[in-house]
C-alpha positions as YAML, in Angstrom:
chain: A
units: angstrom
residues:
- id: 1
  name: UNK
  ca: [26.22, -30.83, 34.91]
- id: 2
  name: UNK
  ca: [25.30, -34.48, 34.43]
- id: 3
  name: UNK
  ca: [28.04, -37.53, 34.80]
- id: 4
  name: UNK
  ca: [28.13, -37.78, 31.12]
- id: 5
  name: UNK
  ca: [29.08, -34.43, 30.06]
- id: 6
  name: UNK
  ca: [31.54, -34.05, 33.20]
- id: 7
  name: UNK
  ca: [33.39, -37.43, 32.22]
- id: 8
  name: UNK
  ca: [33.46, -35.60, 28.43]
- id: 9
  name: UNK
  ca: [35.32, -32.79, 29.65]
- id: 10
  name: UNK
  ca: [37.64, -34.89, 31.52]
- id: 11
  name: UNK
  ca: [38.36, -36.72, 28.57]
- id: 12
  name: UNK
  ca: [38.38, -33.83, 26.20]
- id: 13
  name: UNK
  ca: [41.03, -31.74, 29.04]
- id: 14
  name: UNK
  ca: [43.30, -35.02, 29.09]
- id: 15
  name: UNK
  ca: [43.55, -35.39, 25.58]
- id: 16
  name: UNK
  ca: [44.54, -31.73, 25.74]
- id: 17
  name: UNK
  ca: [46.99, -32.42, 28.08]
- id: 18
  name: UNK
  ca: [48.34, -35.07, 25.96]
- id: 19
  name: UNK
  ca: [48.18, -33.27, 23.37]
- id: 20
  name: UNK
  ca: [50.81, -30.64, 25.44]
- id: 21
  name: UNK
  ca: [53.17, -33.58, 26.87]
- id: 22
  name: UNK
  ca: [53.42, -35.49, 23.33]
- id: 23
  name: UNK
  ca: [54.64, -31.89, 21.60]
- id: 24
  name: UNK
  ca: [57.35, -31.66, 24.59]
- id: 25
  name: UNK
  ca: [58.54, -35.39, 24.11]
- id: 26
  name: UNK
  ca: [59.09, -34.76, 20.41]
- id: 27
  name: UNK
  ca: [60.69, -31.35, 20.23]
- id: 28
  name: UNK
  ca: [63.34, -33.33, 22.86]
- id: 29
  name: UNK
  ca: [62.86, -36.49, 20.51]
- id: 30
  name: UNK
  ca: [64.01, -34.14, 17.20]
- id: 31
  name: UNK
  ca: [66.97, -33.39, 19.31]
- id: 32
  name: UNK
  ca: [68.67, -36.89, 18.53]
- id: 33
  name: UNK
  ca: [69.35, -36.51, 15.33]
- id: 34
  name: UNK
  ca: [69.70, -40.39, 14.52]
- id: 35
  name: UNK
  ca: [66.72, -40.41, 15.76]
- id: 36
  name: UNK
  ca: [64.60, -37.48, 14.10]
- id: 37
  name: UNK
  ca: [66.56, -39.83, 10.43]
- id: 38
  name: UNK
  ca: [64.81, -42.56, 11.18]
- id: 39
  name: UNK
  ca: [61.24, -41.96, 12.80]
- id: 40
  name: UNK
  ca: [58.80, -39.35, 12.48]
- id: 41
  name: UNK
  ca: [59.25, -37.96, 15.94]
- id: 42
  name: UNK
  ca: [56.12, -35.58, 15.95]
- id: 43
  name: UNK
  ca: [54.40, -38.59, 16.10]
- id: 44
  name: UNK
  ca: [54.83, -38.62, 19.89]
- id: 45
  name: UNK
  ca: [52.36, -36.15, 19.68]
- id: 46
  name: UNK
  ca: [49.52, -38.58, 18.64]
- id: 47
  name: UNK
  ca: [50.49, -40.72, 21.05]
- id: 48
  name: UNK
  ca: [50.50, -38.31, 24.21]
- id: 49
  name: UNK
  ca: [46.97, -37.63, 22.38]
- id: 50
  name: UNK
  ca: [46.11, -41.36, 22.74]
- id: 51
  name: UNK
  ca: [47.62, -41.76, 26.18]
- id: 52
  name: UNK
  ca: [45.80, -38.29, 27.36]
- id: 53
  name: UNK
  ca: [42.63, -39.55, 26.33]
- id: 54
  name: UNK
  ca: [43.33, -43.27, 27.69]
- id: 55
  name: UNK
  ca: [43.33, -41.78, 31.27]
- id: 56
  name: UNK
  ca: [40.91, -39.18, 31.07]
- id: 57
  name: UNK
  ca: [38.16, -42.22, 30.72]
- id: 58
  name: UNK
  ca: [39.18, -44.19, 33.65]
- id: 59
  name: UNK
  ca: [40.93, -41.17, 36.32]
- id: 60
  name: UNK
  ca: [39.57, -37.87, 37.41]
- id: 61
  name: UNK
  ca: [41.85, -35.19, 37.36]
- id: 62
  name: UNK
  ca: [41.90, -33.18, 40.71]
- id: 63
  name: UNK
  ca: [43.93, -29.86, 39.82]
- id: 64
  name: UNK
  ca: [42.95, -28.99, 35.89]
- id: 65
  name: UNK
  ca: [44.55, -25.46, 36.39]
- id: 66
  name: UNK
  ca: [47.66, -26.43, 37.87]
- id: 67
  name: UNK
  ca: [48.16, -29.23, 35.57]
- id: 68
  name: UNK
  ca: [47.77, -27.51, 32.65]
- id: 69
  name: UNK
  ca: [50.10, -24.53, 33.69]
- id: 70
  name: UNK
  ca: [52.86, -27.10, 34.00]
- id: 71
  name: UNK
  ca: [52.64, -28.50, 31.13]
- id: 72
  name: UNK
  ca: [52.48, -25.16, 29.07]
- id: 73
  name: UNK
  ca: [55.43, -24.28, 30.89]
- id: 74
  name: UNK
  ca: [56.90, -27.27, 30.15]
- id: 75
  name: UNK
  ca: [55.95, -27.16, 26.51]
- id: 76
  name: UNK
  ca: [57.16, -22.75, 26.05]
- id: 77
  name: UNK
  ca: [60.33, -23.62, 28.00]
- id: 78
  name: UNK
  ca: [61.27, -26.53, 25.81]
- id: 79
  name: UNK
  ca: [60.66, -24.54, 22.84]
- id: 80
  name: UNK
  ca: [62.48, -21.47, 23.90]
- id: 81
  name: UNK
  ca: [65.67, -23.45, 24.92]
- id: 82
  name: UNK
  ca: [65.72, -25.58, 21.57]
- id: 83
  name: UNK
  ca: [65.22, -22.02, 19.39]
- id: 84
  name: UNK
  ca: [67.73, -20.10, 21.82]
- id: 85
  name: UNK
  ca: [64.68, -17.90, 22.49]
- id: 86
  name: UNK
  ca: [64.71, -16.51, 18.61]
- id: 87
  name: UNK
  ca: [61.41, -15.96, 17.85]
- id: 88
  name: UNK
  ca: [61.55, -17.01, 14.12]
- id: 89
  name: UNK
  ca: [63.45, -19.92, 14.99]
- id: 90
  name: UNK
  ca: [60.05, -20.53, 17.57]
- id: 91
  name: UNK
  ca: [57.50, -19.86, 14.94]
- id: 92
  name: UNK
  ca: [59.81, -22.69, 12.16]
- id: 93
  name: UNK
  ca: [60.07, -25.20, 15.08]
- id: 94
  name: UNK
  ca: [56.26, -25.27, 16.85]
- id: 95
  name: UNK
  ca: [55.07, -24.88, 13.11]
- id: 96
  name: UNK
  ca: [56.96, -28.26, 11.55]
- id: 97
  name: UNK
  ca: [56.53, -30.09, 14.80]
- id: 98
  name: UNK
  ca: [52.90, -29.84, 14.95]
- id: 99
  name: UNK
  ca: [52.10, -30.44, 11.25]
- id: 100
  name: UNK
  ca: [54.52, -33.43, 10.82]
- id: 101
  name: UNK
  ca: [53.28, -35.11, 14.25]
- id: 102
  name: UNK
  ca: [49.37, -34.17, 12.79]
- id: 103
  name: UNK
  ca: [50.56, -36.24, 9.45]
- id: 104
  name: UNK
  ca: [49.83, -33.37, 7.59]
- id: 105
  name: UNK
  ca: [53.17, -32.14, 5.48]
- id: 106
  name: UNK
  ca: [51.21, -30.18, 3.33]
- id: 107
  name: UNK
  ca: [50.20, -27.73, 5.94]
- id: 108
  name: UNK
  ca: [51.89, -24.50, 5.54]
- id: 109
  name: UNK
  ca: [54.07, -23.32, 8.86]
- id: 110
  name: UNK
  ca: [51.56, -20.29, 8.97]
- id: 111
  name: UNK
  ca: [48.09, -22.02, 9.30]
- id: 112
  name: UNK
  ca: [49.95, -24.86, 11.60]
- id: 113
  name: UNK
  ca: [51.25, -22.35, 13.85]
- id: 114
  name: UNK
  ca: [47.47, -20.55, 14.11]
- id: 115
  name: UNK
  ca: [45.97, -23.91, 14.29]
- id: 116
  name: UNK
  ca: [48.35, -24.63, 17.53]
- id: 117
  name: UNK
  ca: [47.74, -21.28, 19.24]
- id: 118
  name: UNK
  ca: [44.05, -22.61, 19.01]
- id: 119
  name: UNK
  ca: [44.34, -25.52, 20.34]
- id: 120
  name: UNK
  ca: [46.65, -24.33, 23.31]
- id: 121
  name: UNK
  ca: [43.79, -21.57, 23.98]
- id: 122
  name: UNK
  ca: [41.27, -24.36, 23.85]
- id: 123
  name: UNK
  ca: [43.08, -26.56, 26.02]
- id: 124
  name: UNK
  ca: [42.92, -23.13, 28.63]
- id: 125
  name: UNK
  ca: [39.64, -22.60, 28.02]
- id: 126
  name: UNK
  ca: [38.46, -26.24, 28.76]
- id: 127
  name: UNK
  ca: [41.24, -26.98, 31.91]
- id: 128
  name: UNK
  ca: [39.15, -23.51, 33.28]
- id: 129
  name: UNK
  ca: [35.54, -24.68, 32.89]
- id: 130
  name: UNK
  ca: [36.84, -28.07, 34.33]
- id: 131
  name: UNK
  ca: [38.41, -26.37, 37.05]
- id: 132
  name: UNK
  ca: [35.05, -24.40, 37.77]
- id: 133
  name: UNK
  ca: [32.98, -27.99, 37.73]
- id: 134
  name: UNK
  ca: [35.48, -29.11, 40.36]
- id: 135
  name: UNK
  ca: [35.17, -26.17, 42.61]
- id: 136
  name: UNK
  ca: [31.41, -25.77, 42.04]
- id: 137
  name: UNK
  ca: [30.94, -30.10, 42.90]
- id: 138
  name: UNK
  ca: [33.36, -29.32, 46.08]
- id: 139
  name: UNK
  ca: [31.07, -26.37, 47.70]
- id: 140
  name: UNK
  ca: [27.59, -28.48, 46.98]
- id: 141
  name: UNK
  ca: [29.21, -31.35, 48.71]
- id: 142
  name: UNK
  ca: [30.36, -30.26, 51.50]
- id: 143
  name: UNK
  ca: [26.06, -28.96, 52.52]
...
C-alpha cells in the first residue's frame, strides 16, 4: 500500500473515531437540559468529526483495534445508561442524536438509526484493514 492511500485510511479511521467520541460528548451534552434549550448539542458530533479528521492528517494511530473498541464501548455504554437499557428508549435516543447533530431534522428515526449502524460497521471495517496495514508494515520491517 502506497503512503498516500495509508495516510487516507488514517484519516478516514480518525474521522470515524471522531465521529464515535462527538456522539458520546453530545448524548452527555443533551443531559443538561439548559443546555440541550439553548444549543444544538448533536452538533458535537461534527465537531469530533472535524477534530478526528484534524489528527488523522498530522498523527499515526498505533492501536486502530483497541482504539476503536473503546470508543464503541464508550459510545453503547453511554447510550444504555441514558435509556436505562430500554431498547426503544435506545433506538428514539441514537436515532434524534445522530440526525439533529447531521443537520438533518427531516430524517426519519428509522433511516437515521440504519444509517448509524452503517457507519459504526464501517468505522469496524476500516479500524480492521488499518489494523492489518499496521501489522503487515511491522513484520516487513523488522527483515
Amino acid at each position: 500500500m502506497n503512503a498516500r492511500a495509508k495516510k487516507g485510511l488514517n484519516v478516514i479511521y480518525c474521522g470515524l473515531m471522531g465521529f464515535n467520541l462527538g456522539f458520546v460528548v453530545a448524548l452527555l451534552f443533551a443531559q443538561w437540559t439548559w443546555l440541550e434549550l439553548r444549543f444544538n448539542t448533536g452538533l458535537a458530533i461534527l465537531a469530533g468529526i472535524v477534530i478526528g479528521l484534524s489528527i488523522g492528517l498530522f498523527h499515526e494511530i498505533k492501536r486502530p483495534l483497541a482504539v476503536m473498541g473503546i470508543s464503541l464501548a464508550a459510545m453503547f455504554i453511554t447510550e444504555l445508561l441514558i435509556a436505562k437499557t430500554e431498547i426503544s428508549s435506545l433506538m428514539i435516543l441514537t436515532g434524534y442524536t445522530f440526525r439533529e447533530g447531521l443537520l438533518i431534522p427531516d430524517l426519519s428515526l428509522r433511516v437515521s438509526n440504519i444509517v448509524f449502524s452503517l457507519i459504526i460497521l464501517w468505522g469496524i471495517l476500516v479500524a480492521f484493514l488499518h489494523h492489518r496495514r499496521s501489522c503487515s508494515e511491522s513484520v516487513t520491517n523488522k527483515f
